[in-house]
N, C-alpha and C positions, 0 to 999 in steps of 0.2 A: 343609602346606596341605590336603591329599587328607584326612589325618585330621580335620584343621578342620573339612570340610566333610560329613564323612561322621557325624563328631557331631552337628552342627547339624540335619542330614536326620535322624538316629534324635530326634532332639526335637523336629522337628515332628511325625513321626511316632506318637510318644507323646502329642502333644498332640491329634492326629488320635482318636487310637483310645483315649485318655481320653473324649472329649467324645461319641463315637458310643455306648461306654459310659453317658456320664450320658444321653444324648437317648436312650437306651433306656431306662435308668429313669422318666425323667419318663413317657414316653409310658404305661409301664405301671402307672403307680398314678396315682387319685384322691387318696391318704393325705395330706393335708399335712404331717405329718411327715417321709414318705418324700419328696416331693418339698423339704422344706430341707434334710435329708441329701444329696441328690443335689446340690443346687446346691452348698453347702458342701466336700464331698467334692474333686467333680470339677475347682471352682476350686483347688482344693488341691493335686490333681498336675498344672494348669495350671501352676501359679508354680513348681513343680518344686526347691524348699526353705524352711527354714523362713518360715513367718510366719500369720497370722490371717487370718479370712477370716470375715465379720460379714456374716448378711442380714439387713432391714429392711425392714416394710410399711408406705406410707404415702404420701401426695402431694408434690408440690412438694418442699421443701426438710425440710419433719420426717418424722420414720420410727419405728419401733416394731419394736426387734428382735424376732424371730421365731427365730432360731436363728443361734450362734456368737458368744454372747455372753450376758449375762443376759437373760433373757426380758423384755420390757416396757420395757429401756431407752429411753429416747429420745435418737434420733441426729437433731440439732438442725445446720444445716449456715450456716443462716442468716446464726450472727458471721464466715463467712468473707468473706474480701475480695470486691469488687465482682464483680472479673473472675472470680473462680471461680464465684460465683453463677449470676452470668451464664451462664457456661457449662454448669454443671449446667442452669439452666431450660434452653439449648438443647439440650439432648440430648448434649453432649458431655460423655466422662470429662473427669476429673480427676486430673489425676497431679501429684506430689510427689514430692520426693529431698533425702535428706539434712539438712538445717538446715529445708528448705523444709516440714517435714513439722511444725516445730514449730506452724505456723499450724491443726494439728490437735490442740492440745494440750488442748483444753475438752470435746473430741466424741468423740476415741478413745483406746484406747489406743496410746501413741507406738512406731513402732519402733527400732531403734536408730539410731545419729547419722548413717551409713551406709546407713540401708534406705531404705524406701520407701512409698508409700502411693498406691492407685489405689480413684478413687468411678468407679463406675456408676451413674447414674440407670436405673432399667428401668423401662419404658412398653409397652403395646404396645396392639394395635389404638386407640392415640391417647387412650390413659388411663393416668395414673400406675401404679404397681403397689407401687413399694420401692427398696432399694437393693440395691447390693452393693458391700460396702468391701472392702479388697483390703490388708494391710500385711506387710511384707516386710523379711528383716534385710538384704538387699543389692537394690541396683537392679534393678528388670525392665524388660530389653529390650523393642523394640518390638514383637517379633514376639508375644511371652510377654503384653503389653497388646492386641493385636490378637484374641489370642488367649482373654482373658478378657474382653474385650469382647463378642466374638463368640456367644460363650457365654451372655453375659446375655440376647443377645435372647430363646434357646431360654429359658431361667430367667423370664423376663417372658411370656411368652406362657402358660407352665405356670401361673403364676404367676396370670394373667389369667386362665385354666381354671377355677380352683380358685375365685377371688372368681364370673364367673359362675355356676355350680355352687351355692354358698352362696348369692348373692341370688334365686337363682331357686327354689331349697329354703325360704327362709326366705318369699318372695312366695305359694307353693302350702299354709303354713304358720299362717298372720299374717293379719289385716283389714287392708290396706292404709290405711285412715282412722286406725286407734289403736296398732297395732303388735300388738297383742293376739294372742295365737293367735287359732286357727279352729275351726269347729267340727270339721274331719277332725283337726287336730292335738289339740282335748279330746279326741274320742273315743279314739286312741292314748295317750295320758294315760290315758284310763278302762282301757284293756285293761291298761295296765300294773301298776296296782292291784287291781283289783275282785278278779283272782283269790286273793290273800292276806290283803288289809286292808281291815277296814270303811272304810266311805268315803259319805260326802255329798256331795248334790250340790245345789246352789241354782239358781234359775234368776231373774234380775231382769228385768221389762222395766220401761224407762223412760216417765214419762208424756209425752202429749202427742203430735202428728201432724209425721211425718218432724222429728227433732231434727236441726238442723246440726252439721258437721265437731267444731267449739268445744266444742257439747256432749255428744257422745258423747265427745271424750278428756277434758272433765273427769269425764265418767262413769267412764270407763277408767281414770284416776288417782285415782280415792277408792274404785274398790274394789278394785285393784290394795291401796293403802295401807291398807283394812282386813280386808285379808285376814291372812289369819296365812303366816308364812315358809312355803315351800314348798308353797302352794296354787295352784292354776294357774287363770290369768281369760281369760276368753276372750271373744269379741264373736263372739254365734251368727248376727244376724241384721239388720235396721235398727235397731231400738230394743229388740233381747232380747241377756242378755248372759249368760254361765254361770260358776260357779266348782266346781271341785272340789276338795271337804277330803276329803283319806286319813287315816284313824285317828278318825273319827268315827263312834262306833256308836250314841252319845248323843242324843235328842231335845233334851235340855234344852239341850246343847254347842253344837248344831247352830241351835236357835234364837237363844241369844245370839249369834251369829256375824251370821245373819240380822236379828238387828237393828240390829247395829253397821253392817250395809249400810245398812240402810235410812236409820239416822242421818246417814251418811256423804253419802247423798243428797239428803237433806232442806237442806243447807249451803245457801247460796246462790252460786249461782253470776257471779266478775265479768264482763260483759260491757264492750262500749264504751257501752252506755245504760246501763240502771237493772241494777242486780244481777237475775240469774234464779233463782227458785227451783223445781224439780222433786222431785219425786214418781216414785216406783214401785211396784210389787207384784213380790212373790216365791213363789215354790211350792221349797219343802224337798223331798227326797225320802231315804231312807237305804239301804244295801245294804249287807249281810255278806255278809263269802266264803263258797264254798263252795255256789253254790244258781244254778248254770247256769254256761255256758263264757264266756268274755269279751264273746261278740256278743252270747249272748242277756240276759247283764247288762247291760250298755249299752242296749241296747233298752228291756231293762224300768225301768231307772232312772230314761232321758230320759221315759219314758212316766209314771211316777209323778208326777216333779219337773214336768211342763208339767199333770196333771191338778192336782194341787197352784196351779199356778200362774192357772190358770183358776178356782180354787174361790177365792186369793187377790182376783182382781180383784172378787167378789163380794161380800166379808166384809167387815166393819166393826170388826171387833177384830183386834189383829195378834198372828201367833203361835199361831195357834190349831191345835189338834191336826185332823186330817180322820178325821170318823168312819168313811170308810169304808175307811182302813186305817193300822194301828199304824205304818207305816214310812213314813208323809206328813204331813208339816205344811203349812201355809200362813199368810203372812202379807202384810200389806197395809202401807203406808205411811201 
């Protein structure tokens, strides 16, 4: 009995000092990575023999593995029985043994006839986050499920880190009207090319006085679509929008591109009244490597591409080259 009992205490103990292990990891990286290694990991010498251990990000009942399993799977929880539903939406695991596990037989993979399976819902500060599945070739005790349970919380709170982290990167990033970058995100975009690769830069403003929400993303969506792969569109300002093409050192290149915007603009737009049609103007600008450091290209790029863009609102033919210098176009709608 003394040895019974002397086992049991070095296993909790191990599970003690597993977990202070992983909540040191978490705390110490940003990495998403490192943090589903750590949760994965640590569940692992939690259940203290074989079996899987599957995370998932995602609301309510669907999830989207992230790590201990194929990446992007979808863990769909939905076809299970009422009551386990149930219980996942209230915050309580879900555990399974034996035959009982077959009821996972769509969603995971099974463990043997003998083991087990334990769901986590992870939530925290009162927002979904993911799951974490739990399967096992022999039953786990309750102590061993208290104990992976416990564990989730810290795994969802990191968890919830990491998603603030990303929407508040992506918020300081993005126009929050069209999803579009910004103009601090183009400029990082410019730094990352200009110094190697020629590159253009366009600049659209749309016609018309303050456009609504409707018609800046249909703006946002036709020149996102006529842009070429790997060009980046951005919403600089109310009604001024940017793209930047790398590996364009071309006038000619540069203009048809320019004008596939403009056509693209020109579309009509459906409203709930009568179809809307707009107009724009554009200013071209173009920059080769090698002829200032990253700030003072950007500078002088944005500078060409809006003087361009101002000779555009004036002109009446489109496309037209600017005489007062070889690496500025403009064009009108």
């Amino acid at each position: 009995m003394r040895a019974l009992q002397t086992g049991r205490a070095q296993q909790a103990l191990g599970r003690e000092q597993a977990v202070a292990a992983g909540a040191a990891r978490l705390a110490a990286s940003s990495d998403p990575v490192v943090v589903h290694r750590a949760a994965i990991e640590t569940t692992l010498a939690l259940i203290g023999g074989p079996g899987t251990v599957t995370l998932a990000l995602g609301h309510d009942l669907r999830h989207h593995v992230v790590a201990g399993g194929p990446p992007g799977r979808v863990l769909d929880f939905e076809p299970l029985p009422a009551a386990l539903t149930t219980a996942l939406r209230g915050g309580e695991p879900v555990y399974l043994e034996g035959l009982d596990c077959e009821r996972l037989r769509n969603i995971l993979p099974l463990p043997p006839r003998r083991g087990s399976a334990l769901i986590v819902r992870l939530r925290a500060g009162g927002r979904d986050v993911g799951a974490l599945v739990v399967t096992a070739h022999r039953p786990l005790g309750p102590d061993v499920r208290a104990a992976v349970t416990a564990w989730s919380t810290q795994v969802a709170t990191a968890l919830a880190g990491l998603a603030l982290t990303e929407e508040l990167l992506h918020r300081a990033h993005h126009d929050p009207v069209t999803g579009l970058a910004n103009r601090a995100l183009m400029h990082q975009r410019l730094a990352a090319v200009l110094p190697t690769t020629p590159t253009a830069l366009i600049l659209v403003t749309v016609d018309g006085d303050h456009p609504d929400a409707d018609v800046l993303c249909a703006v946002a969506d036709r020149l996102t679509a006529a842009a070429r792969p790997g060009d980046s569109v951005a919403r600089l300002g109310d009604d001024e929008f940017g793209v930047v093409l790398p590996g364009i050192d071309d006038a000619d290149e540069a203009t048809e591109i320019a004008t596939r915007l403009i056509e693209a603009l020109r579309a009509p737009i459906e409203t709930d009244d009568d179809p809307l049609t707009i107009g724009g103007s554009i200013g071209v600008a173009l920059h080769a490597p090698g002829s200032g450091t990253p700030e003072t290209s950007i500078a002088a790029l944005v500078r060409e591409a809006e003087a361009a863009l101002r000779r555009a609102r004036a002109a009446t033919t489109p496309a037209t080259p600017d005489p007062a210098s070889p690496r500025r176009l403009y064009a009108v709608s």
